[in-house]
C-alpha positions in Angstrom: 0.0 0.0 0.0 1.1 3.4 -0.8 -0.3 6.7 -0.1 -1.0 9.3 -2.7 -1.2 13.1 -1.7 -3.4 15.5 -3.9 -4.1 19.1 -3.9 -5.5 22.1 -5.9 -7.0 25.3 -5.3 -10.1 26.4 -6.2 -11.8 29.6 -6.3 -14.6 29.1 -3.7 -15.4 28.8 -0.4 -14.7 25.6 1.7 -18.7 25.5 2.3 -18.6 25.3 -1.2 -16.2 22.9 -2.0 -17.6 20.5 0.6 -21.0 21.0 -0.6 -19.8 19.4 -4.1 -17.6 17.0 -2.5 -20.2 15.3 -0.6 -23.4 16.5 -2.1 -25.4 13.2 -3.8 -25.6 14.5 -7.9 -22.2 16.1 -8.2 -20.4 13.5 -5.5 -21.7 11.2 -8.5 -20.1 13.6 -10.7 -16.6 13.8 -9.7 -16.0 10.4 -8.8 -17.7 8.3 -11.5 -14.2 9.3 -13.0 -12.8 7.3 -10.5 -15.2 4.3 -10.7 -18.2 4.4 -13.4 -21.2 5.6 -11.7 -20.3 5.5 -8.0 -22.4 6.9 -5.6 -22.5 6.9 -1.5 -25.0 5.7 0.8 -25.2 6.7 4.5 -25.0 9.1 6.3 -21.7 11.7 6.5 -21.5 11.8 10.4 -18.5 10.9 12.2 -18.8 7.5 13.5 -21.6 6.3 10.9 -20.7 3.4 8.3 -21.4 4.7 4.7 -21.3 2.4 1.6 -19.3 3.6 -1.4 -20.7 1.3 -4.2 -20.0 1.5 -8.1 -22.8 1.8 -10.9 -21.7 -1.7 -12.1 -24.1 -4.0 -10.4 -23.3 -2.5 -6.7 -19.9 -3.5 -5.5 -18.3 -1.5 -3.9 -16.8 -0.6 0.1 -18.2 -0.4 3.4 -16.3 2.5 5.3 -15.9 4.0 8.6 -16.4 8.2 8.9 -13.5 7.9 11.6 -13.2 12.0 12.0 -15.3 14.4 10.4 -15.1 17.7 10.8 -17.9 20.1 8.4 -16.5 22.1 6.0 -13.0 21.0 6.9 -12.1 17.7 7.4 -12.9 14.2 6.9 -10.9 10.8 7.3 -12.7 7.6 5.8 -11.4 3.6 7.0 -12.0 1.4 4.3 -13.5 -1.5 6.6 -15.6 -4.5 4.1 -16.6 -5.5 0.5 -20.2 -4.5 -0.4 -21.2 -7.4 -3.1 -24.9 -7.8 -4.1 -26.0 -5.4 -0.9 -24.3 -8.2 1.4 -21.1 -7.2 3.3 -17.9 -9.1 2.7 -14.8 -9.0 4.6 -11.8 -7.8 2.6 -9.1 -10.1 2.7 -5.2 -9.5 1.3 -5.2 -11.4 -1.7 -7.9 -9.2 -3.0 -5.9 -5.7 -3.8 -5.1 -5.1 -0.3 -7.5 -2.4 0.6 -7.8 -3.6 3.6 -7.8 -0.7 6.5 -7.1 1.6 4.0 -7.6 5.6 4.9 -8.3 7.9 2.7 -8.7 12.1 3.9 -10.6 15.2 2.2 -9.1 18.4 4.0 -10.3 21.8 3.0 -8.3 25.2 4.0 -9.9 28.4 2.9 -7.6 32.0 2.5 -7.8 35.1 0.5 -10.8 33.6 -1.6 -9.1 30.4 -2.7 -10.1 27.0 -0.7 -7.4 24.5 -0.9 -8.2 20.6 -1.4 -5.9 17.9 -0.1 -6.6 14.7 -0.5 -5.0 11.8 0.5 -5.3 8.0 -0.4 -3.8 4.6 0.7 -3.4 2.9 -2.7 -2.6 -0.9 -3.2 0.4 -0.8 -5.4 -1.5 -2.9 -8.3 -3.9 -0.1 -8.4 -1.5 3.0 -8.1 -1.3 4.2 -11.5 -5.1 3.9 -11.8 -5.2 6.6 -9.2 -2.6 8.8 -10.8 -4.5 8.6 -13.8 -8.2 9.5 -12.3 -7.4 11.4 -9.2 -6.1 14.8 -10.7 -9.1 14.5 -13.4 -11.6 14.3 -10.3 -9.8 17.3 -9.0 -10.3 19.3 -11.5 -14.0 18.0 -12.1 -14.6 19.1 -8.4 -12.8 22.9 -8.9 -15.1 23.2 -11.9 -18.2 22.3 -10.1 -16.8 24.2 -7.2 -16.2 27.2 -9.4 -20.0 27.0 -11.6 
């Protein structure tokens, strides 16, 4: 597993920027880049469990909200499989997402909110993520700037 740092800067207030982060149509937005037609289910509280499951028959990941701070701050625990609405426990030989984190931090100065992001990646997947993760990026300053 490796981690992968991201940031940009975006012309609009954190509210803003969390808004289209997390927000149900343009969340589907930005991150069907990643995975065709992913979308989130739960609730965005710290604590809660929310699925993150892909257009293509419903896999996807069970997750722990482990810190949430609105507007600012959120840290996600990959914690299961989601196959078929039934969830599955993640085991090594299967990418190695296992307790993987992944953070959304927003800082806002002189009108500019800045986006950091960062992802534990399995190595088999890493260039995947280089790929798609600076193209969601931008998708969400566009969004963020509409």
């Amino acid at each position: 597993m490796q981690t992968q740092n991201y940031s940009t800067s975006i012309a609009a207030s954190k509210e803003r920027v969390w808004n289209v982060l997390w927000g149900d149509e343009t969340f589907r937005d930005w991150a069907s880049i990643i995975d065709e037609g992913q979308y989130m289910v739960g609730e965005l509280a710290e604590g809660s469990k929310v699925q993150f499951l892909s257009g293509d028959g419903g896999y996807g990941v069970l997750s722990l909200i482990e810190k949430l701070v609105p507007n600012e701050y959120v840290s996600i625990r990959q914690l299961a499989d989601v196959k078929a609405g039934k969830e599955q426990p993640r085991t090594d030989g299967e990418g190695d997402w296992a307790g993987g984190r992944e953070s959304y931090s927003l800082h806002e100065a002189d009108g500019l909110t800045t986006l950091t992001v960062s992802l534990d990646v399995p190595e088999a997947h890493a260039a995947d993520f280089e790929s798609t993760m600076p193209r969601a990026l931008q998708r969400i300053k566009e969004l963020a700037e509409a």
